[in-house]
N, C-alpha and C positions, 0 to 999 in steps of 0.2 A: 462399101463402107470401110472405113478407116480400122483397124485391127486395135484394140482396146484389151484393158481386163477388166475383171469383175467391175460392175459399178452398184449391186444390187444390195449387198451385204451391210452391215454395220459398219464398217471401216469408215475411218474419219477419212483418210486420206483419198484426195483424186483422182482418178483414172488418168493418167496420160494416152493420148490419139495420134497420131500420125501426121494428122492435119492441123498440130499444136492449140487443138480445142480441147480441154478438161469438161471430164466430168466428175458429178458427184454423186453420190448412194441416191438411190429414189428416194428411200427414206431416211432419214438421220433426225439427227437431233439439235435445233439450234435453240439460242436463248431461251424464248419463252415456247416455242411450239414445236410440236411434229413437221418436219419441213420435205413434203412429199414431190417429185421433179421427175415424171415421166415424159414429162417434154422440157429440154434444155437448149437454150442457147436463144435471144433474142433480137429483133428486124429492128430494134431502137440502137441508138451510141450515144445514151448519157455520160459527162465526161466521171462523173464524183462513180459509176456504178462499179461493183467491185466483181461482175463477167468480164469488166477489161480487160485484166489479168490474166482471163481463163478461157483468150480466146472467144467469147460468149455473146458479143454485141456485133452488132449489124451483121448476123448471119441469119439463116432459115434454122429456127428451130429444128430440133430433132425430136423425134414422137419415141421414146426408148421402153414404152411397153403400154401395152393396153391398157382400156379403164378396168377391166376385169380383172385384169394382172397387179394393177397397181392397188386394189381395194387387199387382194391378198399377199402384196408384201407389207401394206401398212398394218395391215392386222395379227401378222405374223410376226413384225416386226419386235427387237426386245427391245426397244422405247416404246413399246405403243402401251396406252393404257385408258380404261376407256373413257375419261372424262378429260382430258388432256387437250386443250389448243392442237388445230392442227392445220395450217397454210400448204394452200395447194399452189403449183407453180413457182417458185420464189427465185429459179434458177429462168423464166423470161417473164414476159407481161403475156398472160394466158388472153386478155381482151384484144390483143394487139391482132389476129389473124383470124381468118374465118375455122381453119382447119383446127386450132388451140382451143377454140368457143367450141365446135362441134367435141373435142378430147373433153371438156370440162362439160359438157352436159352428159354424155356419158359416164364418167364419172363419178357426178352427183346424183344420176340415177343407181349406179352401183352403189353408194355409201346408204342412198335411201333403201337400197332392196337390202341390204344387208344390216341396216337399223343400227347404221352407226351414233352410236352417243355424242361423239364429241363435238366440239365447236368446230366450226370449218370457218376456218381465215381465207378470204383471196383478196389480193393487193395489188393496183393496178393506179398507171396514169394514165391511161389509154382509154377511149369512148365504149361505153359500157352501153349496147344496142337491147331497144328495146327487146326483141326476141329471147335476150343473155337476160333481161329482167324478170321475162317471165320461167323462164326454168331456173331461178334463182330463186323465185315463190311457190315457186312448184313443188320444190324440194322440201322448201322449209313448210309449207303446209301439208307436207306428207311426216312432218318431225324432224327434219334435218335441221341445224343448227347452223344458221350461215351470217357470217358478219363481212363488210366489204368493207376493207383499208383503202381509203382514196388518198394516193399523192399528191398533197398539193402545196407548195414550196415558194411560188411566185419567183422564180428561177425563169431566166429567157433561156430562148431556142439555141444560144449560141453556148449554151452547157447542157440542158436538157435536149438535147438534137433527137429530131424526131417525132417529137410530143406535139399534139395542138394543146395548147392550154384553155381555148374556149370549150372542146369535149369536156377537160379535167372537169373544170366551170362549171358545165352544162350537168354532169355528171350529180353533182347535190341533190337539186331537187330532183330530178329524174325517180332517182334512189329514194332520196326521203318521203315523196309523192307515194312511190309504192311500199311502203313499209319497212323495206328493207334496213336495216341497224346500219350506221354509217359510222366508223371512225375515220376522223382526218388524221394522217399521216405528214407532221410535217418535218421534212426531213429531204434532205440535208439542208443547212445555212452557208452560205458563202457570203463576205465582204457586199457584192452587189444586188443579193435581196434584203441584208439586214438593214432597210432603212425604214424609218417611221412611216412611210407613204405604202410602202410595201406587205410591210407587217400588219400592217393595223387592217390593208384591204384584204389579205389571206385571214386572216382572223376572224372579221366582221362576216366575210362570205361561211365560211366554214360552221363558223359557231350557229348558225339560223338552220344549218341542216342537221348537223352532225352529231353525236350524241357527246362527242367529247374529243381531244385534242391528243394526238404522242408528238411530242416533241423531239426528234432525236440529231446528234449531232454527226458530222463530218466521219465516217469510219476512213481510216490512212493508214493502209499496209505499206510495209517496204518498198513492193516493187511499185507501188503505185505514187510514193512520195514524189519521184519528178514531173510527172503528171498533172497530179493534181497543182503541182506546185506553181507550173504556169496559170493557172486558174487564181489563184489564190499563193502568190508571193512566200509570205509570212511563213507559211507551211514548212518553210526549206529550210529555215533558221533558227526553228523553235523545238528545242531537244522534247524529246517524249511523247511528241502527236502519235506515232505509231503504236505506242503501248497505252493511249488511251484508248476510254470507253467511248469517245466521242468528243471532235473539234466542232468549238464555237467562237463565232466573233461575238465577241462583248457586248456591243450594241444588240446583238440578238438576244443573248442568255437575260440581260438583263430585262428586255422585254415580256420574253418569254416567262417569267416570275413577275409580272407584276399586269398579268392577264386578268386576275382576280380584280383589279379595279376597274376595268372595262367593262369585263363580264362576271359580275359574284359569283352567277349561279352554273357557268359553266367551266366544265373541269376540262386540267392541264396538267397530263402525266409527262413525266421522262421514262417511263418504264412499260412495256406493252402489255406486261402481266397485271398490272394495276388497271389499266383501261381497262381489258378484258373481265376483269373481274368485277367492274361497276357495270360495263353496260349487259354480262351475265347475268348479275344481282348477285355475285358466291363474295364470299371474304375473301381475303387474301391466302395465297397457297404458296406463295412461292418466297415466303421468309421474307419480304419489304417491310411489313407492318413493323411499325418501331422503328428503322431502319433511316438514316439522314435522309434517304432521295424519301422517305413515308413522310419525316419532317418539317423536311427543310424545303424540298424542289417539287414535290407534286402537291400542286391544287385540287385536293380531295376536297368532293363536297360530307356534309357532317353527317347525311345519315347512311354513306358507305364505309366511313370512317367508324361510326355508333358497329355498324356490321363487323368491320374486324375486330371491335374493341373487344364486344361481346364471343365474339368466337375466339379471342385470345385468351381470354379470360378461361375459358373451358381446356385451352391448349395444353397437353402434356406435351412434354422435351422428350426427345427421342434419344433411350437409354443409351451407353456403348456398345452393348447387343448390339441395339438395332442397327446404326451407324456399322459396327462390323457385317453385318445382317446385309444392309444395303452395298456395302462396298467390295464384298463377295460377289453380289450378284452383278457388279461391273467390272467384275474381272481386277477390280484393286483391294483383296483382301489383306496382301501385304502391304497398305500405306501404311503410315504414322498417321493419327490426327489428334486432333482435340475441340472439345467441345467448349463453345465460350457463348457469352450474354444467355445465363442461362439458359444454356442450350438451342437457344436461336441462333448462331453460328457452328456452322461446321469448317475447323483447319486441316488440310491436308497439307501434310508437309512432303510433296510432292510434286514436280511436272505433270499435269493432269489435261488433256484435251477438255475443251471447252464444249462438245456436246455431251459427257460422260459429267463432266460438272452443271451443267444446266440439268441432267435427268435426276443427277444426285438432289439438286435444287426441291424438285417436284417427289420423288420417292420419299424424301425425307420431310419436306414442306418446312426447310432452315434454309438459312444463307452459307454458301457453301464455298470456302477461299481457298482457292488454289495456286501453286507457281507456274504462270505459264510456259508449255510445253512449246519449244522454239520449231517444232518442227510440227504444230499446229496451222491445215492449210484454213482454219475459221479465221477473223479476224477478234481481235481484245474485245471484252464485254465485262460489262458492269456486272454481268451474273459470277465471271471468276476473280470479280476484285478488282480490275481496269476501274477509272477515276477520270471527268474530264478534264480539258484544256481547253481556259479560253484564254483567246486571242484579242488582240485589241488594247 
């Protein structure tokens, strides 16, 4: 094996390898979830996926610690806490190999013996076999908490390489058959799915199983802008895709906001913390309520909306204590900040890594703006104040 250093710890930063494959902490902290990756690196080569970079795509996974091992760095972990979003694999597609399925029910057998509370995200576009169904309700009828993000994009093979997209398909009912909670995951858009033919059949399929919609847009790091850019032109020429929150074509976003008249009763977030928190039944925790994308871009239905009202309503603002209270305990005691929209915004007037502001997000349950840290290897998120771009 290739000579590495630590990859276990908190550290944002990637492991550099030998064999110019990255890695990242088992556990860390990304946007909305605990983002846990005892096995890294995936047999798929989506062109939009951001393992490109890192080395990560069309290789053999690596198995980089036990199910036993990984139950006790996430629990140890200092993001961990125990009502908290927490996606398993996010570093390959865990359905994609027999060997990953076999890691992921061990796993979930360790999270169930250890009587983990929190929600367990897994996110996959790969054929979810019936065998992975049933220790999927295994778990959860032992108390586990398990929801299944399904990719489904309506993106051909000549971006998505590797995928069957009849599996994705097949994958709905399968899932909704057995009880299992479904979010659709639609994400990313490019030029040659946003068409009305396209959208409307992603849609129509999606919304008959699924409990509800993430919309999310185009993520474009630096080193990945030439890349993507044969894919998608426009990309090359359009100043600030990389410090967005998420690229869209026009034709898409505009779609995607006007879902409500297709389907009233089915909901279409841009934010994964807002899904998660309707098809949980919690209010909202991570400062959105109120918030434009709460406004203006997610199609909340009214009585998860009535739920945040009412829990906002009871909300107290999180004094400057607390705020210095909390930012102590990530190591940024010495920032500057300030407290704004009564108290529902937190500013740091600082470069701040984006999984250190996503925990701040949840510790505090405020919106939390940061400057972003130029030598963050996460990509811009809408959690430290990134903003989209559309195209078109």
């Amino acid at each position: 094996m290739a000579d590495r250093v630590s990859f276990e710890g908190p550290a944002r930063k990637f492991s550099s390898v030998q064999n110019s494959r990255t890695r990242t902490p088992i556990v860390d902290q990304h946007a909305t979830w605990i983002a846990v990756n005892p096995i890294q690196g995936c047999p798929k080569a989506c062109t939009y996926c951001f393992l490109n970079e890192r080395g990560q795509t069309a290789v053999p996974p690596e198995h980089l610690a036990s199910a036993i091992h990984t139950v006790d760095l996430l629990l140890n972990s200092s993001f961990y806490g125990p009502s908290r979003p927490v996606a398993l694999y996010t570093w390959t597609d865990v359905m994609a190999l027999p060997a990953s399925r076999a890691h992921l029910a061990e796993l979930l057998e360790g999270l169930v013996r250890r009587r983990v509370s929190n929600p367990i995200v897994l996110i996959t576009k790969c054929d979810v076999p019936d065998e992975t169904i049933k220790v999927i309700n295994n778990a959860r009828q032992r108390g586990l908490i398990v929801l299944v993000y399904l990719s489904y994009s309506g993106l051909g093979r000549n971006i998505e390489r590797g995928i069957r997209h009849v599996a994705i398909e097949e994958n709905f009912p399968r899932l909704a058959e057995a009880g299992v909670p479904i979010v659709h995951y639609w994400r990313p858009a490019f030029p040659e799915s946003a068409t009305t033919t396209t959208m409307e059949r992603v849609l129509d399929w999606a919304s008959h199983y699924a409990r509800c919609t993430v919309a999310a847009g185009l993520k474009v790091e630096k080193a990945a802008l030439p890349r993507l850019s044969e894919a998608w032109p426009e990309l090359a020429s359009t100043p600030a895709v990389t410090e967005a929150e998420g690229v869209y074509p026009r034709d898409f976003w505009e779609f995607i906001h006007r879902t409500w008249q297709r389907y009233p009763d089915y909901p279409l977030f841009h934010t994964n913390s807002c899904a998660l928190s309707y098809v949980l039944g919690r209010p909202d925790e991570f400062g959105v309520f109120g918030s434009q994308v709460c406004r203006v871009r997610n199609n909340c239905p009214i009585a998860q909306r009535s739920l945040c009202t009412a829990t906002d309503a009871e909300w107290t603002a999180p004094t400057a204590d607390d705020v210095r209270a909390a930012l102590a305990h990530r190591g940024l005691g010495q920032v500057a900040f300030t407290l704004a929209e009564a108290g529902r915004e937190l500013i740091i007037e600082a470069a701040v890594e984006t999984n250190l502001a996503a925990a701040l997000t949840q510790d505090l349950g405020v919106r939390v703006r940061v400057s972003r840290d130029d030598a963050d290897a996460y990509w811009s998120s809408g959690t430290a104040g990134a903003t989209p771009v559309i195209l078109g």
